[in-house]
TORPAPA-195181 format. One line per field, with one value per residue (C-alpha): residue number from 1; residue in one letter; x, y, z. Coordinates in steps of 0.2 Angstrom, whole numbers, plus 5000, padded with zeros to 4 digits. Example, Ala and Ser with C-alpha at 12.3 -4.5 7.8 and 13.67 -1.06 7.14 Angstrom:
2
pos = (1; 2) .
code = (A; S) .
xx = (5062; 5068) .
yy = (4978; 4995) .
zz = (5039; 5036) .
***
This chain:
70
pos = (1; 2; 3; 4; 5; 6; 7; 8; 9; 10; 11; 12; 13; 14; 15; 16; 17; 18; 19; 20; 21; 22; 23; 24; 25; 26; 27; 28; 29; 30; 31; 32; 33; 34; 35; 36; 37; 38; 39; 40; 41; 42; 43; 44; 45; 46; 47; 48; 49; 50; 51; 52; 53; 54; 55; 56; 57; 58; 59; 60; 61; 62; 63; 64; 65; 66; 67; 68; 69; 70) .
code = (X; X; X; X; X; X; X; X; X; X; X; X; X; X; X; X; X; X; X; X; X; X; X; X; X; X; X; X; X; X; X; X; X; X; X; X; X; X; X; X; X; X; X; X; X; X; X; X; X; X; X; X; X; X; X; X; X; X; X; X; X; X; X; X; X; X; X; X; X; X) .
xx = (4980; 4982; 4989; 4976; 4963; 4973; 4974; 4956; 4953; 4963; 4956; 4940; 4945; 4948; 4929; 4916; 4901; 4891; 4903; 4906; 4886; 4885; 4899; 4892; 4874; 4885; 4894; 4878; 4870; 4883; 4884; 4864; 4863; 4860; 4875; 4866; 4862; 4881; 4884; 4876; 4884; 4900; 4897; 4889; 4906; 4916; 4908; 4907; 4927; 4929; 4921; 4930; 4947; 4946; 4948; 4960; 4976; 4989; 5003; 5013; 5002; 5008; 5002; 4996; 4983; 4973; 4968; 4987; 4997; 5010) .
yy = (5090; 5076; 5059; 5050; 5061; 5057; 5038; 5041; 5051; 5039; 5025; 5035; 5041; 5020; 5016; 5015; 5027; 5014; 5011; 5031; 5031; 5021; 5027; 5043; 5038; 5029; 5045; 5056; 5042; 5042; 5061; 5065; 5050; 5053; 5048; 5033; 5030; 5033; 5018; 5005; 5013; 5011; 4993; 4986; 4993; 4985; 4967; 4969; 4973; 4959; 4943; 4951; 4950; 4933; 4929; 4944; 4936; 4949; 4937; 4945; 4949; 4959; 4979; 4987; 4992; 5004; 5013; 5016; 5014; 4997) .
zz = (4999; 5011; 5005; 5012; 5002; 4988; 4988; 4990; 4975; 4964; 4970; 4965; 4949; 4944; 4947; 4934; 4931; 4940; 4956; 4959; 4958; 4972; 4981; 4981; 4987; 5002; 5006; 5005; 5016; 5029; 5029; 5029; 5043; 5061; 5073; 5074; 5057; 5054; 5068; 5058; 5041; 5049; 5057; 5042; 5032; 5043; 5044; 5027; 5025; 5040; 5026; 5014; 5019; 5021; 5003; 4998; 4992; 4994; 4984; 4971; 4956; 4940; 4942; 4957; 4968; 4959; 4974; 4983; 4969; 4979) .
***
């Protein structure tokens, strides 16, 4: 299986019931959309990624990212 697949599936396997529900109804959405349906899936995920990333602090913190592992 590919790496990236794999980061994937264990960033997957750390969500809740609830959070791979609605994972999944994305997926489906995307998947089931029309190439331009799947344009404003995609921009929306990325504006939303964009805000986000303004508050992630990537300082040293005990653990590790549950989806890659560092």
């Amino acid at each position: 299986m590919n790496q990236k697949v794999l980061m994937v599936l264990k960033g997957f396997h750390e969500l809740s019931t609830d959070e791979k529900v609605q994972l999944i109804a994305e997926i489906n959405k995307y998947q089931q959309g029309s190439p331009s349906v799947r344009i404003g899936l995609e921009s929306g995920f990325y504006e939303s990624v964009r805000k986000s990333q303004a508050a992630v602090n990537f300082g040293p913190a005990p653990g590790s990212c549950p989806c890659c592992g560092r």
